[in-house]
C-alpha positions as CSV (number, residue, x, y, z in Angstrom):
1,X,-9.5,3.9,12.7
2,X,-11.8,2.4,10.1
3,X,-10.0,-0.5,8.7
4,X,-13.0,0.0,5.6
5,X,-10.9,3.2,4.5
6,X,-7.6,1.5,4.4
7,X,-8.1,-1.4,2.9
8,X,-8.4,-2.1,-1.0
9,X,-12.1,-2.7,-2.3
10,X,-10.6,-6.0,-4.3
11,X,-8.0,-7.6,-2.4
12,X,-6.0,-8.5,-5.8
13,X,-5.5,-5.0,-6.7
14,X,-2.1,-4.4,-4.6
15,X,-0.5,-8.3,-5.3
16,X,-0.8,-8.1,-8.6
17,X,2.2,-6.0,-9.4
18,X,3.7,-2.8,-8.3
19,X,1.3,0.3,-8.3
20,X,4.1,2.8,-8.2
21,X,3.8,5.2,-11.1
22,X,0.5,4.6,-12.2
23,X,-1.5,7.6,-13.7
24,X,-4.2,8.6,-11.0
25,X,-7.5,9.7,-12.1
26,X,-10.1,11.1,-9.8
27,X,-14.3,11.2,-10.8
28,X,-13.7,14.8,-12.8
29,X,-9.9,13.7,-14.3
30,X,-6.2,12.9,-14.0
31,X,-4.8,14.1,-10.7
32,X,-1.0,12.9,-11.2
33,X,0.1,9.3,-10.7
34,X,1.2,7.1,-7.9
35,X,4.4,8.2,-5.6
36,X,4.3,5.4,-3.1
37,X,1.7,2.7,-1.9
38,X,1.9,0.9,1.1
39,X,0.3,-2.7,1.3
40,X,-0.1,-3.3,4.7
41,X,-3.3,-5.2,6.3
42,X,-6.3,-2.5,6.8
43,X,-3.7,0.5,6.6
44,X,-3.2,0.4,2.9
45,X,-2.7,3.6,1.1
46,X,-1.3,5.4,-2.0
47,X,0.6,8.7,-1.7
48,X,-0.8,10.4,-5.1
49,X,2.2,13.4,-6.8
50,X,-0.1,15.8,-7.8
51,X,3.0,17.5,-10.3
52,X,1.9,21.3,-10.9
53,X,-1.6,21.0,-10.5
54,X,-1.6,21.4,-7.3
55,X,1.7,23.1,-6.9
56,X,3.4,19.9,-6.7
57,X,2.1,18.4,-3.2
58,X,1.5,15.2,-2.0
59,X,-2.0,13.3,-1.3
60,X,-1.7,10.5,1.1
61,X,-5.2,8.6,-0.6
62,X,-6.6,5.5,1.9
63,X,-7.1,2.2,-0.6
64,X,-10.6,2.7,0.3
65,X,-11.2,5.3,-2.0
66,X,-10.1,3.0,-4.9
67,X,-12.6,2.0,-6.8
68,X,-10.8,0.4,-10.2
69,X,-7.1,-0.6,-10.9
70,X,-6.4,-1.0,-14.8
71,X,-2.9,-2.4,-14.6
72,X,-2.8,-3.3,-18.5
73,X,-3.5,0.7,-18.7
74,X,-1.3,1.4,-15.7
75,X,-4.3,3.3,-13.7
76,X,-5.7,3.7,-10.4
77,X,-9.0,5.2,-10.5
78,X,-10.4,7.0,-7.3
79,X,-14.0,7.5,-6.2
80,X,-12.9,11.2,-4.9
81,X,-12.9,14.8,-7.0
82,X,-10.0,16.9,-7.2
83,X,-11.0,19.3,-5.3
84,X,-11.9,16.5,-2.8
85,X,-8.1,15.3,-3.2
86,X,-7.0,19.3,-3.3
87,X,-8.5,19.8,0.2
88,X,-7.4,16.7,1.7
89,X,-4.6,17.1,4.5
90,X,-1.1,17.5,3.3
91,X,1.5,14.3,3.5
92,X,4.0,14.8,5.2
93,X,6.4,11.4,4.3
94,X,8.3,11.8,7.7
95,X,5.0,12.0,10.0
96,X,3.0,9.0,8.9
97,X,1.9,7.8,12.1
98,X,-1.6,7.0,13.9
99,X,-2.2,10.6,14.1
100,X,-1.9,11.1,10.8
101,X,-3.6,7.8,9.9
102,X,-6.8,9.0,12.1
103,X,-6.8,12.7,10.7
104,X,-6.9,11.1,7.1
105,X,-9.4,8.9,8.4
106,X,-11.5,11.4,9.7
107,X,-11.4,13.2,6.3
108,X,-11.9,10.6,3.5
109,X,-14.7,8.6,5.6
110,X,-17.7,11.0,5.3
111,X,-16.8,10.8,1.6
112,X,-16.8,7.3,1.1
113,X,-20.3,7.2,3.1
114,X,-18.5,6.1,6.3
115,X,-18.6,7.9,9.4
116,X,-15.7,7.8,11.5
117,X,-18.3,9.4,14.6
């Protein structure tokens, strides 16, 4: 597991407060705002609600793909589409677990420029 994908760009952007409930925006737009966030070392992550746009499902978004957080605005910024974030695997809260971790992995790498090979 690439410990690049799971871990925040600035270190600062998870200690500084809370992220839960943020708006989310991706490249193209808003794509809903911030369900959960975990802050562990190099398996950080933020599980995105996507609310009706994409019939209400849940993006499990590595901290790699963060690329601003704006807490006077309350926003996490993303450096993935919505469609990227629309084809991403579903979350599944009760099955977070190294396979789950690697099959995310495996999916937001080549995006980011990283490959997972």
């Amino acid at each position: 597991m690439d410990d690049i994908v799971w871990s925040y760009q600035d270190g600062d952007w998870d200690r500084q407060s809370d992220l839960v409930g943020y708006d989310v925006e991706a490249t193209d737009g808003k794509i809903g705002s911030v369900h959960e966030a975990s802050t562990e070392a190099a398996a950080s992550w933020i599980v995105v609600d996507t609310g009706p746009w994409i019939l209400g499902k849940r993006r499990l978004i590595p901290a790699g793909t963060v690329s601003g957080v704006h807490h006077d605005k309350r926003l996490v910024v993303v450096n993935m589409s919505k469609d990227q974030i629309k084809d991403a695997p579903d979350y599944d809260k009760d099955s977070v677990d190294e396979t789950t971790m690697v099959e995310h992995s495996n999916y937001y790498a080549p995006s980011m420029g990283k490959d997972e090979g």
